[in-house]
N, C-alpha and C positions, 0 to 999 in steps of 0.2 A: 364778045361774050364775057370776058377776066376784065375788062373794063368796068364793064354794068354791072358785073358782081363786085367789085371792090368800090364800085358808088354807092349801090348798096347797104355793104357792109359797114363802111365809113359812116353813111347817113343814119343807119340803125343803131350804132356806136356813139355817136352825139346825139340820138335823140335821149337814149340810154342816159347821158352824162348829165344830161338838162331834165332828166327826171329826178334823178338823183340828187342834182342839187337844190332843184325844188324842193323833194320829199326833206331833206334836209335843214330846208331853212325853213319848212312849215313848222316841222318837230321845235329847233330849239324856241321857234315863236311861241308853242302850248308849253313848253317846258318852263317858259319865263313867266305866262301868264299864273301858270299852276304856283311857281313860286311864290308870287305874291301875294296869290290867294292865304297860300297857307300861312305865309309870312305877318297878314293883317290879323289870321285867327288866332295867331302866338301872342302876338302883339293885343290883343282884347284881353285874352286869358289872361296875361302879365299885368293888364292894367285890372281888371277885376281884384287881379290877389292882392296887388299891392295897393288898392284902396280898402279892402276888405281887413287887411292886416295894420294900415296904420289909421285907418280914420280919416280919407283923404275923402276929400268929394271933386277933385277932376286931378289925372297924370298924363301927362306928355309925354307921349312916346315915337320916337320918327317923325318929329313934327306934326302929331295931330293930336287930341284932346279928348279923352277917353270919361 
């Protein structure tokens, strides 16, 4: 019977860990995406100002052409 419970325990204990580092590695995945979401809409707004301000008709920013 302290057998079966400590397989158990054990097997309820890494399913535990393998959730966790799932739940884990989903997060920093949205977390990256989100970044670059936000990252391209700084990046527009910056190119907008600074054609607005100098009279530019295209700015490269991060490698792309705004």
């Amino acid at each position: 019977m302290v057998k079966g419970f400590l397989l158990l325990e054990s097997s309820l204990g890494l399913i535990i860990c393998c959730l966790t580092v799932g739940l884990l590695a989903l997060t920093l995945g949205q977390e990256k995406q989100v970044e670059h979401k936000i990252e391209a809409k700084v990046d527009q707004a910056l190119a907008n100002h600074i054609k607005k301000t100098t009279n530019l008709t295209k700015v490269e920013i991060h490698n792309k052409i705004y």
